[in-house]
C-alpha positions in Angstrom: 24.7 84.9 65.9 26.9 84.7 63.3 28.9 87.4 63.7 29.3 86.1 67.2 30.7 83.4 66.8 33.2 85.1 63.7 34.2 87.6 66.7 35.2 85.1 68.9 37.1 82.9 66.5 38.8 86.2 65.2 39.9 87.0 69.0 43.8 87.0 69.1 45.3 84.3 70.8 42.0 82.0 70.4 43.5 79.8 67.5 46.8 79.3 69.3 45.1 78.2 72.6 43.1 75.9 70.2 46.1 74.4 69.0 47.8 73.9 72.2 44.4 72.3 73.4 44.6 69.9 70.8 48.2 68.6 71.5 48.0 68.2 75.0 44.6 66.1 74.3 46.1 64.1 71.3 49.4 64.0 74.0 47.1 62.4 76.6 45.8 59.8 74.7 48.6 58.6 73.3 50.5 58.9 77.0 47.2 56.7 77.7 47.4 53.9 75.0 51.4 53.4 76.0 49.9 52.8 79.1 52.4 55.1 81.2 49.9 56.6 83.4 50.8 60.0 82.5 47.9 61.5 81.0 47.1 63.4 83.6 49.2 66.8 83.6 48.6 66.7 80.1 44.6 66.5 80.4 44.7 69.3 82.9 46.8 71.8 80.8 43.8 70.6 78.0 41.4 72.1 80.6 43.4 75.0 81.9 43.6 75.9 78.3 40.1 75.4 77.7 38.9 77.4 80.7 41.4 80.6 79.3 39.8 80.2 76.0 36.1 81.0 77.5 37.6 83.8 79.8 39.4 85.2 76.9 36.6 85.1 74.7 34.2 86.7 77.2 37.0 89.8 78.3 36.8 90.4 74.6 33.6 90.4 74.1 33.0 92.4 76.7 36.0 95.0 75.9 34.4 94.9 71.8 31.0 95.5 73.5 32.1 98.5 75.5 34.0 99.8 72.3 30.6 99.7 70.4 28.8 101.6 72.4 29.9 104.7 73.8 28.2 106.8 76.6 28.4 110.2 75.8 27.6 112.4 78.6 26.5 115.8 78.1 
């Protein structure tokens, strides 16, 4: 499990969608406390982010997965 999860934090582009996924949350809550009613866009391009992230990490899984084991057909 383990190496898993190591796999899927070493996926390229995971850490930078991480990041952004952190501003735009920190962004909403501060657009919250102002009180400007503009959290919104800001939670949404959280989620969008979020949702990328798990396709991302399952397309790599599943490309590393496919890498690993080869069908040789004779």
């Amino acid at each position: 499990m383990k190496n898993f999860i190591d796999s899927v934090v070493r996926t390229p582009g995971m850490l930078f969608m991480a990041m952004l996924t952190t501003g735009f949350t920190i962004n909403a809550g501060v657009q919250y406390l102002n009180g400007t009613n503009l959290e919104g866009p800001n939670l949404l391009a959280a989620g969008c982010l979020l949702v990328g992230q798990l396709a991302l990490a399952v397309v790599h899984q599943m490309r590393r997965f496919g890498q690993d084991n080869k069908l040789t057909l004779q």
